[in-house]
C-alpha positions as CSV (number, residue, x, y, z in Angstrom):
1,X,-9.8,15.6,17.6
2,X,-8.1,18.3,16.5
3,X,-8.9,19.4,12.8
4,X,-6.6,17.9,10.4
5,X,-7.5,14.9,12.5
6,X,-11.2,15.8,11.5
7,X,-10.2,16.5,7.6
8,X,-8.2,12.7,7.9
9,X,-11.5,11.6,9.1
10,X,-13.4,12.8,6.0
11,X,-10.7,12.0,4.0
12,X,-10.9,8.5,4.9
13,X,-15.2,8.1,5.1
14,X,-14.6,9.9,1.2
15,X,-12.6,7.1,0.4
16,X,-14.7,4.7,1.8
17,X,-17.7,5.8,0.2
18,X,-16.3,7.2,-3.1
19,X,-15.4,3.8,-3.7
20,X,-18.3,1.6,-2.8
21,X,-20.7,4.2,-4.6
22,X,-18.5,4.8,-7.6
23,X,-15.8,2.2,-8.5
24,X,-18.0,-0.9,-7.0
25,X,-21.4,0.7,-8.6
26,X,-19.8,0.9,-12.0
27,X,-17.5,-1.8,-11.7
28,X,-14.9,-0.5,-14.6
29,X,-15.0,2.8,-16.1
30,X,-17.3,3.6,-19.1
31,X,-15.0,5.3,-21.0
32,X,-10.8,6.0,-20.2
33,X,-9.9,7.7,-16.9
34,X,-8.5,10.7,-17.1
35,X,-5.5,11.8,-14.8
36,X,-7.6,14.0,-12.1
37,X,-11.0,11.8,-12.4
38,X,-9.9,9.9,-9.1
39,X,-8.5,12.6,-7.5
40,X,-11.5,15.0,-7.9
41,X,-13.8,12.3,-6.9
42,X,-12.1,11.4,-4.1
43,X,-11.7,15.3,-2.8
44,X,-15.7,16.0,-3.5
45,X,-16.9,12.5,-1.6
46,X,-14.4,13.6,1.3
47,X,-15.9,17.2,1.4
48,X,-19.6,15.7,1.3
49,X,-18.3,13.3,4.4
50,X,-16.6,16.3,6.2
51,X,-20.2,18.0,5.9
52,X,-22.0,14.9,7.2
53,X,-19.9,13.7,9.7
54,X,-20.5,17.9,10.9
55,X,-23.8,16.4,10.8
56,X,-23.8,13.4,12.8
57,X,-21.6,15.1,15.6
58,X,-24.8,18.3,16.0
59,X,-27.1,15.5,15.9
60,X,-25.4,12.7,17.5
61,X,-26.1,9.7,15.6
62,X,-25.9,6.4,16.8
63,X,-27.0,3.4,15.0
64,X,-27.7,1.8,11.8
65,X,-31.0,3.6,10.6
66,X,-29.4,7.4,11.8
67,X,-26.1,6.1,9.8
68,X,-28.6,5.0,6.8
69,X,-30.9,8.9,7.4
70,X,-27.2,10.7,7.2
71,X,-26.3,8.4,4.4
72,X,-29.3,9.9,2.4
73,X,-28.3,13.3,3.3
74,X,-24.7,12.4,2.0
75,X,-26.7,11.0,-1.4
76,X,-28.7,14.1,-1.8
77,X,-25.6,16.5,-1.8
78,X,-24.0,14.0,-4.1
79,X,-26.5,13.9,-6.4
80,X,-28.0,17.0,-5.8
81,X,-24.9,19.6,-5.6
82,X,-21.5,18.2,-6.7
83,X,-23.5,16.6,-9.1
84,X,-27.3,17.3,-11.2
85,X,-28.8,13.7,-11.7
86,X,-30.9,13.6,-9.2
87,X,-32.9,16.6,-11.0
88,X,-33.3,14.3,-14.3
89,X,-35.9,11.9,-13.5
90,X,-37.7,12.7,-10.6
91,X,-39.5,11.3,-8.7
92,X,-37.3,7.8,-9.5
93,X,-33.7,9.7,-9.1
94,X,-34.6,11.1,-5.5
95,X,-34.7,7.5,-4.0
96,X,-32.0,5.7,-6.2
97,X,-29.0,6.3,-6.5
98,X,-29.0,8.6,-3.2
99,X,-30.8,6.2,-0.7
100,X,-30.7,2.7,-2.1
101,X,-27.1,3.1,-3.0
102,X,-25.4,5.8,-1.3
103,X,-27.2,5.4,1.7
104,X,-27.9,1.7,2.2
105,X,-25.1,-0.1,0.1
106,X,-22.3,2.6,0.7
107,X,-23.3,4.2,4.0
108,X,-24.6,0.9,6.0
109,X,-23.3,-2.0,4.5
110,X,-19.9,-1.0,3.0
111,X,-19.0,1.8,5.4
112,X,-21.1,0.7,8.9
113,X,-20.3,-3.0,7.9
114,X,-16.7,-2.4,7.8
115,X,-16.2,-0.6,11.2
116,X,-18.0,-3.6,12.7
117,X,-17.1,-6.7,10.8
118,X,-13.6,-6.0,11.7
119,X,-14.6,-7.4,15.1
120,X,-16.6,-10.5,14.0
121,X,-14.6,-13.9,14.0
122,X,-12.6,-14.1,10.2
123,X,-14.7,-16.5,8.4
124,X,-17.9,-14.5,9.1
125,X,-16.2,-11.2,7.9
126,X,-14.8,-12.9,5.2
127,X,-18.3,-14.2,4.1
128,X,-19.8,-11.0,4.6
129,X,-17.6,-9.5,2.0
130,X,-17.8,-12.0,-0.3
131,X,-21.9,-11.8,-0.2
132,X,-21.0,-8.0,-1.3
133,X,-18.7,-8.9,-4.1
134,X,-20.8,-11.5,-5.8
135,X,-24.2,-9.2,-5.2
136,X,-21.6,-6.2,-7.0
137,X,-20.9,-8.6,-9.7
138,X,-24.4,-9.9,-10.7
139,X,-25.3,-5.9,-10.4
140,X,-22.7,-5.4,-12.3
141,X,-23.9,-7.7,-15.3
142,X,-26.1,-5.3,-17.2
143,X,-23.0,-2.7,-18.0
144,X,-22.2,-4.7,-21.3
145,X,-25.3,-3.8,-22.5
146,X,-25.2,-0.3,-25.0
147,X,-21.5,-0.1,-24.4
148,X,-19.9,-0.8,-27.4
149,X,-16.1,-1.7,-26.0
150,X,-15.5,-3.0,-22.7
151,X,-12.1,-2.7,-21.5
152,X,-9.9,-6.1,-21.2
153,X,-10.4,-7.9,-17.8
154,X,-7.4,-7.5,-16.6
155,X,-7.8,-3.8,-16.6
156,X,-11.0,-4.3,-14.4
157,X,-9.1,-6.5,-12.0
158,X,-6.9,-3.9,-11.2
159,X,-9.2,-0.9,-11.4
160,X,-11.4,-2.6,-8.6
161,X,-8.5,-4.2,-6.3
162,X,-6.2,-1.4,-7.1
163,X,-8.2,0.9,-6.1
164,X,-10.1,-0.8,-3.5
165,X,-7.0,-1.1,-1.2
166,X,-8.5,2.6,-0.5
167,X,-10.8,0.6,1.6
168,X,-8.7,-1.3,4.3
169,X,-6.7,1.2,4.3
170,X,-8.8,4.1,5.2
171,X,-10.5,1.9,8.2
172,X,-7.3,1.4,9.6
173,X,-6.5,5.2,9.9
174,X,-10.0,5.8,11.5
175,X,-8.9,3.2,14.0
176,X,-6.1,5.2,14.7
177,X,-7.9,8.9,15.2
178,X,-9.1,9.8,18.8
179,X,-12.4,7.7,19.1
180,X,-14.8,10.6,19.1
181,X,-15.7,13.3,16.4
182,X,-16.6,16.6,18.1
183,X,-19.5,19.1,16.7
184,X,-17.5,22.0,16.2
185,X,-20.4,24.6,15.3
186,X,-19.0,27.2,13.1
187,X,-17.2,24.3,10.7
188,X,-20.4,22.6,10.0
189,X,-21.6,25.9,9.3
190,X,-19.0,26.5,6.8
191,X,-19.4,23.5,5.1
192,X,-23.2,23.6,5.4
193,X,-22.9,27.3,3.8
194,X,-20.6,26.2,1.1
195,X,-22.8,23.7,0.0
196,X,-26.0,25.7,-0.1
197,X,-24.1,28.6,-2.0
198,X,-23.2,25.8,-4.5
199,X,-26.6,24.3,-5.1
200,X,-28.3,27.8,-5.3
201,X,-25.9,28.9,-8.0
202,X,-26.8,26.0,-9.9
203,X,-30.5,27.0,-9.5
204,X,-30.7,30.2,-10.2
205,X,-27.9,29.4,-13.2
206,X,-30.7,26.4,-14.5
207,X,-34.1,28.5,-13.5
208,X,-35.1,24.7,-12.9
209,X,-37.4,24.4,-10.0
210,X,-36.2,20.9,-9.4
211,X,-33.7,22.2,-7.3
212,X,-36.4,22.9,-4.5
213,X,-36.4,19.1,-4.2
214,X,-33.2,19.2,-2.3
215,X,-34.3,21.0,0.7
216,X,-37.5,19.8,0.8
217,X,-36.0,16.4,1.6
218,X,-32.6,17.5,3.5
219,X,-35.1,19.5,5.9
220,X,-37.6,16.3,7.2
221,X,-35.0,14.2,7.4
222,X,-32.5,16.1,9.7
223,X,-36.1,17.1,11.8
224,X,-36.1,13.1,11.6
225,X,-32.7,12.8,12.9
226,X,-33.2,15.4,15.7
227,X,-36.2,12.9,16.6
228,X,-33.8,10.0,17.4
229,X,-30.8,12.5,18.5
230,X,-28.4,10.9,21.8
231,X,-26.4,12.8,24.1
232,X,-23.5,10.4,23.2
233,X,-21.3,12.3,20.4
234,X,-20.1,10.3,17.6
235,X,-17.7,7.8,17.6
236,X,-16.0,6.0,14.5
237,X,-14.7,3.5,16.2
238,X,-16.0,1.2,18.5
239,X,-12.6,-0.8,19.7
240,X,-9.0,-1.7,18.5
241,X,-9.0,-4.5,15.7
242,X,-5.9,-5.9,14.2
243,X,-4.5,-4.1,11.2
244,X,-5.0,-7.1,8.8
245,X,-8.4,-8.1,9.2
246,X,-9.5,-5.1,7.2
247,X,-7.7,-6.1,4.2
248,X,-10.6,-9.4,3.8
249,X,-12.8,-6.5,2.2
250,X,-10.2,-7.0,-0.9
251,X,-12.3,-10.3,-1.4
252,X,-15.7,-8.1,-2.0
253,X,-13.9,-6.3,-5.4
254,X,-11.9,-9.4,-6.2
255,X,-15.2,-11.7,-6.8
256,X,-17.1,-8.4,-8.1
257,X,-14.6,-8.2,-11.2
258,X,-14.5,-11.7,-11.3
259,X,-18.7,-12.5,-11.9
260,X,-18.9,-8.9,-13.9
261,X,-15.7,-10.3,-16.1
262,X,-17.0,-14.1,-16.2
263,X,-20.5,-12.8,-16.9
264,X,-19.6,-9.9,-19.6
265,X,-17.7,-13.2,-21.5
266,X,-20.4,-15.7,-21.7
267,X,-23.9,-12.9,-21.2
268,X,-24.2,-10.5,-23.1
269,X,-28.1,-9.0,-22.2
270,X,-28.6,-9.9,-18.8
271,X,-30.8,-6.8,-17.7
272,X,-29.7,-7.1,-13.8
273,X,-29.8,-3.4,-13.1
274,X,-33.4,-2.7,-12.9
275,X,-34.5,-5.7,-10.1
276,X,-31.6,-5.0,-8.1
277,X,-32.2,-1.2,-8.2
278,X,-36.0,-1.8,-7.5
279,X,-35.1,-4.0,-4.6
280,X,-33.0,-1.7,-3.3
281,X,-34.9,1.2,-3.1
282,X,-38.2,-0.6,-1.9
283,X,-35.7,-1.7,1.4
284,X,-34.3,1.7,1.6
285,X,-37.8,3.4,1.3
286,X,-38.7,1.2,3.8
287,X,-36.4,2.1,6.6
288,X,-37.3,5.7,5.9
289,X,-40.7,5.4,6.6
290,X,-40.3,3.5,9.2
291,X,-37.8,6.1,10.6
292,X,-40.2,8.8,9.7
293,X,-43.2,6.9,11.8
294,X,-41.3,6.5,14.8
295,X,-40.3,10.0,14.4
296,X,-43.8,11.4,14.8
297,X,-44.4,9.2,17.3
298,X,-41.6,10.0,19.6
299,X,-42.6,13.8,18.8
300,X,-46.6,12.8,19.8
301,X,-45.2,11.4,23.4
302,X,-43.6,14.8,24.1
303,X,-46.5,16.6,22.7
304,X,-48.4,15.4,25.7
């Protein structure tokens, strides 16, 4: 894979993930869009996949609870570097948004769901993604409350399938890199080095010693990784699948905007953000402890 292939690559995982964890989190904007706000998003999600698909390939991840560990990694730097909010409530903010969403809903079931329900028979896919959309839309219920104008729904409708043909689209192209992403050393280090020169910036600019909460989970979690490492180097994609049977994740943001829109119309104080998010984060919690105790078990065995 040579290395616009690899920028495609992160290009497309941005995409992917810039979507599920901002357009399908939110549902419709809170306030109007202005004419970079995609763009930018799109380029700092895709740098934050370049940097963890680096990642993945020095570790070599294979499986759902690695993809879910990286996915926390890629939450952390979200939250954590491009962005501050995971310094504003802590301990809450370290777990949610950067594990039960990012991770779990983004990472497993939106990205890891995709590159594998392509393969299942069509009516399973296709009620995969519509468990998605109609979980999205109940989540989605709770943004009416404390905003004081909601846009018309037509404007949802297209913001979610408009720019959820990202989606399909960006699985196809990964089908059609070279199957394998390659750890190419001194790029991860790059992008590694960028985003630490970021985040201490931001430190040292804040004095807020909140900040140390970033390495202090980045660190056990790639010793974590390393604990469950393969030979095998990465690969995004697991066999050909036809071009259209992508394009059934469009039914995930058509019956999100369709429950949020039905919902915002006849609810008005349905407070389905705080189950959800506690739900979330209990499963992704979860999975991290459980890959933390196998972990030290795995590093007890070779202790002896």
């Amino acid at each position: 894979m040579t290395l616009w292939q690899r920028i495609l690559a992160a290009l497309a995982i941005g995409g992917i993930i810039g979507f599920a964890s901002e357009m399908q989190f939110y549902v419709t904007p809170e306030s109007a869009l202005a004419p970079l706000d995609i763009p930018y998003t799109w380029l700092f999600y895709s740098f934050t996949a370049w940097f963890s698909l680096g990642l993945s390939a020095w570790l070599g991840v294979r499986g759902w609870v690695s993809l879910f560990l990286i996915g926390c990694i890629f939450g952390w730097v979200i939250e954590g570097v491009v962005v501050a909010t995971v310094y504003d409530a802590l301990p809450w903010t370290l777990p949610f948004t950067a594990m039960s969403w990012h991770a779990l809903v983004s990472g497993v079931l939106v990205l890891g769901g995709g590159r594998i329900a392509v393969r299942w028979p069509w009516g399973k896919a296709a009620a995969y993604w519509a468990a998605l959309g109609i979980a999205h839309g109940i989540w989605g219920q709770f943004w009416v409350i404390g905003r004081t104008d909601m846009p018309p729904d037509s404007f949802t409708y297209d913001y979610l399938l408009g720019l959820g043909l990202i989606v399909p689209i960006a699985h196809i192209i990964l089908d059609r890199l070279p199957t394998v992403y390659p750890y190419k050393r001194p790029e991860l280090l790059i992008l590694a080095g960028l985003a630490t020169l970021v985040w201490a910036a931001q430190m040292l600019a804040s004095l807020n010693p909140a900040y140390l909460v970033l390495p202090l989970s980045i660190l056990p979690t790639l010793w974590i990784l390393r604990r469950r490492q393969h030979a095998q180097a990465v690969q995004l994609t697991l066999a050909p699948a036809p071009a259209w049977r992508h394009f059934l994740f469009m039914l995930m943001p058509l019956l999100t905007a369709f429950i949020a829109t039905q919902g915002w119309q006849r609810f008005q104080n349905i407070e389905s953000n705080w189950p959800i998010a506690l739900l979330l984060t209990a499963i992704a919690l979860g999975i991290y402890l459980f890959a933390a105790i196998a972990a030290m078990r795995t590093h007890d065995e070779h202790s002896r």
